[in-house]
Each structure stands twice: as structure tokens, then as C-alpha cells.
C-alpha positions as CSV (number, residue, x, y, z in Angstrom):
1,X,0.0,0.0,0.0
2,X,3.2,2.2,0.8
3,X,4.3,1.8,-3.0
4,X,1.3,2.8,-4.4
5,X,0.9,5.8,-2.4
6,X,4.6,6.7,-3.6
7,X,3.6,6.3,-7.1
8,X,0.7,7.4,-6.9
9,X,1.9,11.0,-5.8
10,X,0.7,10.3,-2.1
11,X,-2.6,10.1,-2.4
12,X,-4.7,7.0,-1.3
13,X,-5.5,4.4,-3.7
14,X,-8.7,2.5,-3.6
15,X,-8.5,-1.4,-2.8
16,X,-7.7,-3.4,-5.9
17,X,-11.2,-5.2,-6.0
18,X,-13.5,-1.8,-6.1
19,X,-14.9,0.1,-8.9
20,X,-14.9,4.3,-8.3
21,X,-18.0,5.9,-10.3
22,X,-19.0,9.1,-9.3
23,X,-17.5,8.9,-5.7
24,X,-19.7,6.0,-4.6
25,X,-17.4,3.1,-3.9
26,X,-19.0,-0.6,-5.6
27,X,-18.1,-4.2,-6.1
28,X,-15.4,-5.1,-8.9
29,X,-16.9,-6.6,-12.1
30,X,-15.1,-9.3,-13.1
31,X,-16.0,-11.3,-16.5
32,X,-14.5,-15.5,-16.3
33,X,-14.5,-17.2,-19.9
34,X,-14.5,-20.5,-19.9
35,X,-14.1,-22.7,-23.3
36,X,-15.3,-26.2,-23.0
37,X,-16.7,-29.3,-24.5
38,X,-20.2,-28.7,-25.2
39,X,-21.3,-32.0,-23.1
40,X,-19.9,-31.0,-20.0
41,X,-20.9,-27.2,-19.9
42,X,-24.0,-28.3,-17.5
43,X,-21.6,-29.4,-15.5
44,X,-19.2,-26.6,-15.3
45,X,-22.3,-24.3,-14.6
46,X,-23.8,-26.4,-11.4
47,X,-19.8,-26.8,-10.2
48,X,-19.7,-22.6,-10.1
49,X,-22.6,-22.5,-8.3
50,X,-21.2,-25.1,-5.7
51,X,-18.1,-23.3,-5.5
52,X,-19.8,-19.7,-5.1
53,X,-22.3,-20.4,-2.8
54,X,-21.7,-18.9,0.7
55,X,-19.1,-16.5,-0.8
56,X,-19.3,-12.4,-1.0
57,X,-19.3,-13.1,-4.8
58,X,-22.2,-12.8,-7.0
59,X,-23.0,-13.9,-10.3
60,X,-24.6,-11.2,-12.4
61,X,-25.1,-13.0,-15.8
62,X,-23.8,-16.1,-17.5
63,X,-23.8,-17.3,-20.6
64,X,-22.9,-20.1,-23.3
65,X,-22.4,-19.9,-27.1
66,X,-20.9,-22.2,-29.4
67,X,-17.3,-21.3,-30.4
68,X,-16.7,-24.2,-33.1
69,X,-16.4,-27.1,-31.2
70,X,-16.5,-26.4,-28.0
71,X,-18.8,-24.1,-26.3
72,X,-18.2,-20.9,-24.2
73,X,-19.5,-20.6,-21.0
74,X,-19.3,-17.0,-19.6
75,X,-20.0,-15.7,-16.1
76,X,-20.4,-12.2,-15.0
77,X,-19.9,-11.6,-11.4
78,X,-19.7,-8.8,-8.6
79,X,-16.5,-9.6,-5.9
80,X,-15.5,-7.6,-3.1
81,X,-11.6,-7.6,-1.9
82,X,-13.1,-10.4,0.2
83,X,-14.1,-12.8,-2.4
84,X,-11.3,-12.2,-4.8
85,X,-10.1,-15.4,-2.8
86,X,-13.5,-17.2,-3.8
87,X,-13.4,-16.1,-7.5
88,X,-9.7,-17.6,-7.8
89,X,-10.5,-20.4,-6.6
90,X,-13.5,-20.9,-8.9
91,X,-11.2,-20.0,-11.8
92,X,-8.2,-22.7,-10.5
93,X,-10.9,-25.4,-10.3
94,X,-12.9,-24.9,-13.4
95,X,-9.4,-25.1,-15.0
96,X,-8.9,-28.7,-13.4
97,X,-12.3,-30.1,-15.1
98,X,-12.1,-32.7,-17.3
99,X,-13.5,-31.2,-20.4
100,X,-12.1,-27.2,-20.0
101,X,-9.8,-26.5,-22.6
102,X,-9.1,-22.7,-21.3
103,X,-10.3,-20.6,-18.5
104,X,-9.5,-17.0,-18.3
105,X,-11.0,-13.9,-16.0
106,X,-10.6,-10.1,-16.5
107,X,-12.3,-7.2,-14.6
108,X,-14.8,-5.4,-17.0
109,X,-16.3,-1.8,-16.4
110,X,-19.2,-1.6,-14.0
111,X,-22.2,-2.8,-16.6
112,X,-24.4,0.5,-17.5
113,X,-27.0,0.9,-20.5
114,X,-23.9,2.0,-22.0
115,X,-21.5,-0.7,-21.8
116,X,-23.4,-3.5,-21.4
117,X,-21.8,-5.0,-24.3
118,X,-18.6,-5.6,-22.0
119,X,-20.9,-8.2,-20.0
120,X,-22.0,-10.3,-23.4
């Protein structure tokens, strides 16, 4: 936290897993993309449930589409700093399934009207 006040000319910098809007402090979006066989996406979707239950993570939309072969399975979710921990672990796990060929997660903008095509 020292560092990045240093860098950051001595001002404070907000935690790594909120989004800033306006003043009003909110839960990071994060988007995880998962490509999979098409067979085992049912799975993959009742395993992040399991795995997110009980957390301070929050799925906001999911998703699947065919890519080709396989199919991709997306999931929009909400995470404090708290359940960054949660949301890793998701990501590590799905990435041990039998049928996942990749697994990737990036933060996304705060979904508006305006942007909404980040969450797609």
C-alpha cells in the first residue's frame, strides 16, 4: 500500500477489487471465460454455483455460445476484496475439469446501458 501511495503521488488508492463511479465506492466486475466441450458445460455451470455459494461473490449474468467445437460458458460476477479469494478459486478449479480446454478472468467496467456489451 506504501508503494502505491509513492507512485501514486501520495494520495490513497482504492483497494484493488473496487470500482470508483462518481464517488460511490461498488463491487469489482469481473468477467470469467471458460471454453469447454459442449457436453460437459451443465456441469461446469452447477460446479460454479457449488463453488460460489456462501461466498461475497455474486453472479450477475452467464452465458454459453458455441465457439466451433466447444462451447463458451461466460459468467459475469460482482467480488469484493473479500471474495477475490473465492473467484480464484473458482477460476483454478474450473481449470482442473475434465472437459475445460481454457479458463481466463478479466475485470470489466461496471455494466451501465452504455457498456453492457462488455458483460456479453
Amino acid at each position: 500500500m506504501l508503494r502505491n501511495r509513492i507512485l501514486n503521488g501520495g494520495r490513497p488508492v482504492p483497494p484493488l477489487a473496487m470500482h470508483t463511479a462518481n464517488g460511490v465506492t461498488s463491487p469489482a466486475h469481473y468477467r470469467v471465460l471458460v471454453l469447454a466441450r459442449p457436453d460437459d458445460v451443465a456441469h461446469l455451470s452447477v460446479l460454479a454455483q457449488a463453488l460460489l455459494r456462501d461466498t461475497a461473490v455474486t453472479v450477475v449474468h452467464s452465458a454459453v455460445a458455441p465457439a466451433r467445437n466447444l462451447a463458451r460458458f461466460t459468467l459475469v460476477v460482482t467480488s469484493t476484496i473479500s471474495g477475490r479469494a473465492a473467484l480464484s478459486r473458482l477460476v483454478g478449479q474450473l481449470g482442473l475439469e475434465h472437459g475445460v480446454r481454457s479458463v481466463q478472468w478479466e475485470s470489466v467496467p461496471c455494466p451501465t446501458q452504455d457498456n453492457a456489451y462488455h458483460c456479453q
